[in-house]
N, CA, C and O of each residue as an XYZ file, in Angstrom:
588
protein
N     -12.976     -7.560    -24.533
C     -12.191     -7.075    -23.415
C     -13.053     -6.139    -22.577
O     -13.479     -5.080    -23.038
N     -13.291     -6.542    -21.369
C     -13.573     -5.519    -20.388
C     -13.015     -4.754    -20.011
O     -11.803     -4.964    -19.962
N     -13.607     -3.210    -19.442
C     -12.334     -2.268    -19.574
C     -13.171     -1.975    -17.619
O     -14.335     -2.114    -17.243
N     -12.118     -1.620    -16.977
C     -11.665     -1.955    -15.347
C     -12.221     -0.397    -15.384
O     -11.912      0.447    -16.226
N     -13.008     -0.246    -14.400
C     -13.593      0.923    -13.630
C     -12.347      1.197    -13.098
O     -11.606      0.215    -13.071
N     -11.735      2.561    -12.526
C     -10.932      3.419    -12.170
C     -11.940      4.233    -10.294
O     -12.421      5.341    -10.058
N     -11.805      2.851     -9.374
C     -12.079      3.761     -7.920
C     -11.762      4.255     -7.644
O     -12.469      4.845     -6.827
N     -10.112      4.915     -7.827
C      -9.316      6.060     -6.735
C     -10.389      7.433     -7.122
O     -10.936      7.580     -8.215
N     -10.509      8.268     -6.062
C     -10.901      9.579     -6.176
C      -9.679     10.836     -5.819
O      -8.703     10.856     -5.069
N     -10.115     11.550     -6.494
C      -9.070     12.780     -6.282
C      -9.311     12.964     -4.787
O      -8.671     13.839     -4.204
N     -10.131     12.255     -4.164
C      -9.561     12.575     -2.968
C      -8.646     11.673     -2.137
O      -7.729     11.929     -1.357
N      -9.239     10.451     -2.593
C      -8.109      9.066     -1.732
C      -6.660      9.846     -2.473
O      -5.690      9.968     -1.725
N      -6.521     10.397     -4.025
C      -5.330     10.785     -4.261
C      -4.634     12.057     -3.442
O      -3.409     12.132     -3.531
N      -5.308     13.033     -2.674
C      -4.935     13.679     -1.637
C      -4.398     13.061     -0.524
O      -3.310     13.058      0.052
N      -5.610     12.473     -0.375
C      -5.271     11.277      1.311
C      -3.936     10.862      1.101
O      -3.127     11.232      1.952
N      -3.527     10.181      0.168
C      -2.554      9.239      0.146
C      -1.312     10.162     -0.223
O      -0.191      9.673     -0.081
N      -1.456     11.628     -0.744
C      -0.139     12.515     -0.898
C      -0.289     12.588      0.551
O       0.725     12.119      1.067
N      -1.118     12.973      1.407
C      -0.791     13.615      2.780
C       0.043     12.620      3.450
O       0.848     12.977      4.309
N      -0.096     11.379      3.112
C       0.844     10.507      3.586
C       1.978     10.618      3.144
O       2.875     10.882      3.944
N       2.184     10.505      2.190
C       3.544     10.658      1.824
C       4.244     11.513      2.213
O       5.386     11.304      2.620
N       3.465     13.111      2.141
C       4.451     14.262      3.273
C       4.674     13.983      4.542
O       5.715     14.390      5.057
N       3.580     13.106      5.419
C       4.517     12.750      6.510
C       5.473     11.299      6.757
O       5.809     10.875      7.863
N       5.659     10.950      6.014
C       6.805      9.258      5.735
C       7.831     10.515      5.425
O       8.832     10.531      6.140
N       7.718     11.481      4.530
C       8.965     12.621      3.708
C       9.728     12.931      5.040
O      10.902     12.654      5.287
N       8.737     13.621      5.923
C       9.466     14.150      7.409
C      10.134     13.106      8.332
O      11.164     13.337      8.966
N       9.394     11.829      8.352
C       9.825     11.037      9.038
C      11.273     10.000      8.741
O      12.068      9.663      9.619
N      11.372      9.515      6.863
C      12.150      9.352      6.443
C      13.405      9.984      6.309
O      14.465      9.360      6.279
N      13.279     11.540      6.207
C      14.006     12.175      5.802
C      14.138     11.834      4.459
O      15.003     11.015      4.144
N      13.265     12.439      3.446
C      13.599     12.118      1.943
C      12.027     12.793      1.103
O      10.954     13.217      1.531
N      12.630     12.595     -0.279
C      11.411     12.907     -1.171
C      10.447     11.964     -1.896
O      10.926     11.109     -2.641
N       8.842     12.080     -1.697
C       8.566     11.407     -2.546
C       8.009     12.043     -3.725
O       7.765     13.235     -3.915
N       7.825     10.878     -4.606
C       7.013     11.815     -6.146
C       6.299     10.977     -6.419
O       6.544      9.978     -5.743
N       5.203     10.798     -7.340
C       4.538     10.188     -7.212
C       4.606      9.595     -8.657
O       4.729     10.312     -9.650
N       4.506      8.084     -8.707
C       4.617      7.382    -10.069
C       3.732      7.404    -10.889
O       2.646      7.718    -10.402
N       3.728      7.185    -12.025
C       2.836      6.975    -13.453
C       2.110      5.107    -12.571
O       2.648      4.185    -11.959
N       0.562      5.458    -13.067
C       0.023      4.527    -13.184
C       0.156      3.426    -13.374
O      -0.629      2.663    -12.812
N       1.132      2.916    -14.185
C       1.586      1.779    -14.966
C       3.129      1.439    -14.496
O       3.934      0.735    -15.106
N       3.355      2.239    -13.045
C       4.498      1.657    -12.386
C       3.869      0.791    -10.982
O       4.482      0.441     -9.974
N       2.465      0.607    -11.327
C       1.629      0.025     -9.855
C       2.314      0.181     -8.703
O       2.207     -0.837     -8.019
N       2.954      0.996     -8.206
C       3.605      1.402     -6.892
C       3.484      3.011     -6.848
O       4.164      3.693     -7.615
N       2.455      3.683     -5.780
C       2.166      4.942     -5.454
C       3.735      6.134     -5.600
O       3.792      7.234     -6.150
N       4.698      5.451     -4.958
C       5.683      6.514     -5.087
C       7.041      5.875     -5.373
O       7.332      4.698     -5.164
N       7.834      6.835     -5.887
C       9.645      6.841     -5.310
C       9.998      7.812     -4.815
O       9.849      8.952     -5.255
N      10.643      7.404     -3.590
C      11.122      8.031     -2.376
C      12.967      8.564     -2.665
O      13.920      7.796     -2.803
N      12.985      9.616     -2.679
C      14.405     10.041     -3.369
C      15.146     10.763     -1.805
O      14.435     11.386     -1.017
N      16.327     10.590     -1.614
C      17.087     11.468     -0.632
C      18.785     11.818     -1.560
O      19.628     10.972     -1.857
N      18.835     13.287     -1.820
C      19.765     13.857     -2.873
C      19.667     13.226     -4.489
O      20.554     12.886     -5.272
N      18.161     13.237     -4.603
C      17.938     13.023     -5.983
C      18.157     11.215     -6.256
O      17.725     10.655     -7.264
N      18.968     10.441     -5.048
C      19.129      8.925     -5.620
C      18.405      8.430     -4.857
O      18.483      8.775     -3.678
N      17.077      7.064     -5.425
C      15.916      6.722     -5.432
C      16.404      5.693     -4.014
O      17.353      4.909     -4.045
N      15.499      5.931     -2.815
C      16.136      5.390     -1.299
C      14.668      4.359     -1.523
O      14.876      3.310     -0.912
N      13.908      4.348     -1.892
C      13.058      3.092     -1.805
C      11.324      3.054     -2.339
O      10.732      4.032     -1.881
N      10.790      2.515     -2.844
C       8.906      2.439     -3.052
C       8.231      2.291     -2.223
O       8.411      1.669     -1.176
N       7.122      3.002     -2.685
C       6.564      3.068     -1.530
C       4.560      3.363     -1.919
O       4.101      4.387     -2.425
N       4.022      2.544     -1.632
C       2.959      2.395     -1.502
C       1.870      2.792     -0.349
O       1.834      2.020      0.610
N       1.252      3.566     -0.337
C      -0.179      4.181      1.211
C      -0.901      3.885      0.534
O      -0.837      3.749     -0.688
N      -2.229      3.642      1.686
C      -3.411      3.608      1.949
C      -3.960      4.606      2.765
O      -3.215      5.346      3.407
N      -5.190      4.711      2.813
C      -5.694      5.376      3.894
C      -7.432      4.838      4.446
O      -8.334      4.798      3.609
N      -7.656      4.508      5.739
C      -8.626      3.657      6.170
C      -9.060      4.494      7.015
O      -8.205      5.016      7.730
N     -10.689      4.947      7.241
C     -11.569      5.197      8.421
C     -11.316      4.606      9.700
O     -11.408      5.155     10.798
N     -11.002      3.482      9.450
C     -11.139      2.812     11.029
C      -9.331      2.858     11.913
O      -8.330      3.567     11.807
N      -9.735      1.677     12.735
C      -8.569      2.219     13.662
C      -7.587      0.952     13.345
O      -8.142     -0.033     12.860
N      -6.435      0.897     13.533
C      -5.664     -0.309     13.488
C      -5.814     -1.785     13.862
O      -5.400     -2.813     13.325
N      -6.662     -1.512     15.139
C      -7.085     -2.646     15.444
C      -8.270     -3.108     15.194
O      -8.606     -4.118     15.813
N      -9.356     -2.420     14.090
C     -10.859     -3.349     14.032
C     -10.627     -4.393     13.548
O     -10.948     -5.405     14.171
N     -10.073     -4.479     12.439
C      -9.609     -6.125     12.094
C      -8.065     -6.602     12.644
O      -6.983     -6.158     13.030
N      -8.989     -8.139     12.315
C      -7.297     -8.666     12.951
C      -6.277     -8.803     12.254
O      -5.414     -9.572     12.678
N      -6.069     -8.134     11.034
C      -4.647     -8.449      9.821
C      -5.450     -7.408      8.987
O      -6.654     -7.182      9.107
N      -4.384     -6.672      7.919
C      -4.195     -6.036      6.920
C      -4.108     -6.662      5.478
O      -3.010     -7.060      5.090
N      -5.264     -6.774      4.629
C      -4.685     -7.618      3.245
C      -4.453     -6.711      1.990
O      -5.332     -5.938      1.608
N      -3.320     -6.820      1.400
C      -2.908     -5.861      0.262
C      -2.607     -6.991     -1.107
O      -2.046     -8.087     -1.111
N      -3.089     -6.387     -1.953
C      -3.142     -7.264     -3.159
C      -1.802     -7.959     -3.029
O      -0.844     -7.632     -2.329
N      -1.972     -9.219     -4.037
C      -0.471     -9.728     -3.301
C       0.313     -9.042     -5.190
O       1.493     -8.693     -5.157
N      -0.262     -8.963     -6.247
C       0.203     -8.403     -7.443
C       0.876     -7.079     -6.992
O       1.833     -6.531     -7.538
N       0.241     -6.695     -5.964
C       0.920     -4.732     -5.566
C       1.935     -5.759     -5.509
O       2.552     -6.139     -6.504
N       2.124     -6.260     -4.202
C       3.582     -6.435     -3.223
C       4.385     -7.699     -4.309
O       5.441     -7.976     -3.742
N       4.269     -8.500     -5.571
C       5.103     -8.863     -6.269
C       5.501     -7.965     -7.373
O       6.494     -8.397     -7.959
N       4.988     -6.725     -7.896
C       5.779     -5.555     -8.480
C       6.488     -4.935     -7.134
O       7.698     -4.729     -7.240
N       6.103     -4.736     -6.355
C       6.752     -3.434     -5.443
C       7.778     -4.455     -5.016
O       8.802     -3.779     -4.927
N       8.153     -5.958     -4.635
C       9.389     -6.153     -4.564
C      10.279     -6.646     -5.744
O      11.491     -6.811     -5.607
N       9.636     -6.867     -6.875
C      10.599     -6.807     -8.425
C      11.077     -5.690     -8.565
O      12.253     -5.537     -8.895
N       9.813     -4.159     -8.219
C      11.060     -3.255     -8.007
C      12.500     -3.314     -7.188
O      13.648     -3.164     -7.607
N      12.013     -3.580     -5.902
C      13.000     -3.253     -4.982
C      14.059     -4.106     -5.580
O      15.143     -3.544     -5.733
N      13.960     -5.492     -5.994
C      14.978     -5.626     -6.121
C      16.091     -5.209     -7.343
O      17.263     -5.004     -7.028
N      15.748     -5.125     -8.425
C      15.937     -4.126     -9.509
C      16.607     -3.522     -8.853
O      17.689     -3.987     -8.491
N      16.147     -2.151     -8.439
C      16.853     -0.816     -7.899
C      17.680     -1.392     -6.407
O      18.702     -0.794     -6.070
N      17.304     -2.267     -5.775
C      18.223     -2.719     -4.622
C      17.589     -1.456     -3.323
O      18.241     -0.660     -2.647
N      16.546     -1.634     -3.352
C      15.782     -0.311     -2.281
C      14.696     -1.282     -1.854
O      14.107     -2.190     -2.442
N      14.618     -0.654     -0.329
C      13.060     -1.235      0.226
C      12.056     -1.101     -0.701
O      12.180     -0.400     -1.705
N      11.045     -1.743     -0.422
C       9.864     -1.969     -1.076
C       8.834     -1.659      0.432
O       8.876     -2.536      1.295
N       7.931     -0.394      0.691
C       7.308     -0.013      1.601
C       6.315      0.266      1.709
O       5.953      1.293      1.136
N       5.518     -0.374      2.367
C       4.047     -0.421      2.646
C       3.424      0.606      3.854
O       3.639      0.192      4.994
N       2.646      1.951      3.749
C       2.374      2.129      4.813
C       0.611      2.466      4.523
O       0.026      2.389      3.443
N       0.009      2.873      5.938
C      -1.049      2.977      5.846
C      -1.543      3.524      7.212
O      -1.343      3.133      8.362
N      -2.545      4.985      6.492
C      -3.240      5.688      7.735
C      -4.155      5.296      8.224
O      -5.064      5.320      7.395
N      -4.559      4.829      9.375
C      -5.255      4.395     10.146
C      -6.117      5.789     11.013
O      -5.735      6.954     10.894
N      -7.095      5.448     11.712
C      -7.823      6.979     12.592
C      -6.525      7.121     13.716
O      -6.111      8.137     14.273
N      -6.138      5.964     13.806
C      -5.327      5.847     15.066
C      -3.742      6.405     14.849
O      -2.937      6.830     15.677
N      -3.624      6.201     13.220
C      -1.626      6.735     13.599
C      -1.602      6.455     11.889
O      -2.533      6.329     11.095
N      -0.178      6.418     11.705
C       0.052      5.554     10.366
C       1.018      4.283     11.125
O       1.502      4.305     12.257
N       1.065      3.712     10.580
C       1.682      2.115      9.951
C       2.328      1.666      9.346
O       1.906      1.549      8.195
N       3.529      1.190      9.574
C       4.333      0.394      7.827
C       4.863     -0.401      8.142
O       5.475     -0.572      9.197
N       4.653     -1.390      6.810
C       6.183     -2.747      7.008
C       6.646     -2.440      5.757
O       5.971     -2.131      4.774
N       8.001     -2.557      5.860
C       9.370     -3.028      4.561
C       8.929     -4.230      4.365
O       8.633     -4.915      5.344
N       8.782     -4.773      2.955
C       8.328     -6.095      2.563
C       9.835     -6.747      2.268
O      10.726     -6.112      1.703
N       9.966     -8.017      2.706
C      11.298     -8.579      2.372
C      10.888     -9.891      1.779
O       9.958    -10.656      2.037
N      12.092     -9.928      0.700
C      11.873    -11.233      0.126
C      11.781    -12.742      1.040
O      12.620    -13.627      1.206
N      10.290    -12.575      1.564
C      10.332    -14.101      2.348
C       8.988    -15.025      2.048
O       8.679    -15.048      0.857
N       8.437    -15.524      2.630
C       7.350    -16.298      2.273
C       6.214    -15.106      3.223
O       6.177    -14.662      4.370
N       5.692    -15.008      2.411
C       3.923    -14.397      3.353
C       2.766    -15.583      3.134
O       2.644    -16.521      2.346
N       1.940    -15.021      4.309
C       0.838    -15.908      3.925
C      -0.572    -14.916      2.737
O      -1.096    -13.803      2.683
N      -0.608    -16.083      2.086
C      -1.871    -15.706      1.170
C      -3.074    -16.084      1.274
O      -3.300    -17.294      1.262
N      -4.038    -15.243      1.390
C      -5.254    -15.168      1.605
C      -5.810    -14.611      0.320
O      -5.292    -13.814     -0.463
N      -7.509    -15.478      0.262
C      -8.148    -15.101     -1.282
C      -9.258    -13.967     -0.790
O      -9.944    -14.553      0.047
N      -9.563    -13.112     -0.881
C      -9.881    -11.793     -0.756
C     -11.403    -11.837     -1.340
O     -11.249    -12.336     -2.454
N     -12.301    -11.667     -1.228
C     -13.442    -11.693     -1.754
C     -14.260     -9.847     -1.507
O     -14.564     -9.755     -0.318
N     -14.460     -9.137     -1.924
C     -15.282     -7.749     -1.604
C     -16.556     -8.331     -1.258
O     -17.030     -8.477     -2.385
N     -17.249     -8.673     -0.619
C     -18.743     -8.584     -0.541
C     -19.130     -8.348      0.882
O     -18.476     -8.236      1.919
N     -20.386     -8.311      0.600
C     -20.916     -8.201      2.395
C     -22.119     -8.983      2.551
O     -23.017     -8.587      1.808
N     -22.414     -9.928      3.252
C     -23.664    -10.366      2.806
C     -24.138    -11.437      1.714
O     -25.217    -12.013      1.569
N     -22.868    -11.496      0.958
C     -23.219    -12.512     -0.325
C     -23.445    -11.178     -1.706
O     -23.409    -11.521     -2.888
N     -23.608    -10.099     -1.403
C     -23.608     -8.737     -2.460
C     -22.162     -8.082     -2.233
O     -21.608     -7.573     -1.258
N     -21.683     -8.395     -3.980
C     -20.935     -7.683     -4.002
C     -21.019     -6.025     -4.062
O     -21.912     -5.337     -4.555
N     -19.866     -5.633     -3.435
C     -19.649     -3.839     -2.963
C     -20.080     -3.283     -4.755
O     -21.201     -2.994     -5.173
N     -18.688     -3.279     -5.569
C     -18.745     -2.706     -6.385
C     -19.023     -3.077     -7.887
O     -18.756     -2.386     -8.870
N     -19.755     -4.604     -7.845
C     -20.114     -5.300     -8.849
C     -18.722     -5.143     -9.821
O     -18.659     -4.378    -10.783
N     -18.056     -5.681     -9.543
C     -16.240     -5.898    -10.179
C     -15.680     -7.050     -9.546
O     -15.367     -7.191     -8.364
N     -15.564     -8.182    -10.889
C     -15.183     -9.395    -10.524
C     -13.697     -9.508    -10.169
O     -13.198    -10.348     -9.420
N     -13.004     -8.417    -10.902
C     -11.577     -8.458    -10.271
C     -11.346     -7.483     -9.163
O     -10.285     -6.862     -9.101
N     -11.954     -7.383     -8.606
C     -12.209     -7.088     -6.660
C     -11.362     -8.555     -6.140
O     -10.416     -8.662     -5.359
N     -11.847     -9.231     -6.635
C     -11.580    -10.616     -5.774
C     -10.361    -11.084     -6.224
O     -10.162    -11.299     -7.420
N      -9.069    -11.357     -4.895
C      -7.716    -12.098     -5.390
C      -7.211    -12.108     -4.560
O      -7.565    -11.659     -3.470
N      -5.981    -12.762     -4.911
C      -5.187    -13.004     -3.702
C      -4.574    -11.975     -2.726
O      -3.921    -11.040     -3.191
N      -4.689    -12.057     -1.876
C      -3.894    -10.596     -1.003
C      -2.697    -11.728      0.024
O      -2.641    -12.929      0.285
N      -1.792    -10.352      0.386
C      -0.336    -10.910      1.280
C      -1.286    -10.581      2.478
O      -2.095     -9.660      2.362
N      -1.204    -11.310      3.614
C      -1.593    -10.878      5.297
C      -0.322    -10.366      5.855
O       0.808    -10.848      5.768
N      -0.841     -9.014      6.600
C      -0.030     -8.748      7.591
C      -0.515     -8.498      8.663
O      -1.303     -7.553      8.712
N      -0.233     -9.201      9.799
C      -0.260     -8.752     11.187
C       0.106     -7.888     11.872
O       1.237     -7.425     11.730
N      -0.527     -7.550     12.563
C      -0.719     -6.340     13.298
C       0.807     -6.481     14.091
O       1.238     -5.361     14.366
N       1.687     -7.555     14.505
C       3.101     -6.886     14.637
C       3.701     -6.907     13.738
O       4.856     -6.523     13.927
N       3.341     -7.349     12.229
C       3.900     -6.865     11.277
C       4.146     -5.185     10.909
O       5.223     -4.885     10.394
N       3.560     -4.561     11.066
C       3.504     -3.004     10.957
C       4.451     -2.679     12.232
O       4.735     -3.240     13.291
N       4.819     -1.359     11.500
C       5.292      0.009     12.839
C       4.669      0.876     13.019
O       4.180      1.401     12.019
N       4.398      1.407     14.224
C       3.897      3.011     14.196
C       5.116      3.655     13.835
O       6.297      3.525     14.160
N       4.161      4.741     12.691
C       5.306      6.295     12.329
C       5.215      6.891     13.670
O       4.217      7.124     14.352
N       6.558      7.106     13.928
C       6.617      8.130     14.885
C       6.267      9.692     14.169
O       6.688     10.201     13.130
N       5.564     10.058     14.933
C       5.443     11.780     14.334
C       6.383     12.498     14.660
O       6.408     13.678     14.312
């Protein structure tokens, strides 16, 4: 058994709380942040009862350098087995230089794309499970957060 390198840094884990405090303001609600082994970044609570999951990113560039967004498609088939379980959105957002971003994932067909990390024919982080299927979303798939 190979045992999976661990990329998040305590700082992408900052990045991605700072998101969550502003979805908190914008939602109106709380998030907390899940155990590892719930593969979904948060639950979003308003008076203590769980209003929906919720998953960030956070990216250098701007919304528009590429033309679509790909997120593992394993995130977004736990994050909507949650939702439906608990009967709550399942929510995707992500900081961009330019704003943040989100779509509510709904039970429909997405398109799947096979994801490869490399550049050049060299892989980034020499990790074969880098590579898989991801959901596409288009750029009118997302919302801007209003601030």
């Amino acid at each position: 058994m190979t045992v999976r390198l661990a990329f998040e840094t305590p700082q992408d884990l900052e990045k991605e709380l700072s998101v969550a405090k502003k979805l908190e303001q914008s939602f109106q609600c709380k998030t907390e942040k899940n155990p590892k082994n719930y593969f979904i970044d948060f639950s979003c609570f308003r008076n203590e009862k769980l209003v929906a999951w919720l998953e960030c990113r956070c990216r250098n560039n701007t919304s528009y350098k590429y033309p679509d967004y790909l997120l593992s498609a394993a995130k977004v088939v736990h994050g909507l087995q949650f939702s439906a379980l608990a009967k709550v959105p399942f929510i995707f957002a992500v900081e961009f230089t330019d704003g943040i971003f989100w779509h509510s994932f709904k039970p429909i067909q997405y398109e799947i794309r096979y994801m490869r990390r490399s550049q050049n024919g060299q892989k980034w982080r020499n990790d074969p499970q880098d590579n898989e299927p991801c959901v596409v979303l288009n750029p009118n798939m997302l919302k801007r957060l209003n601030k």
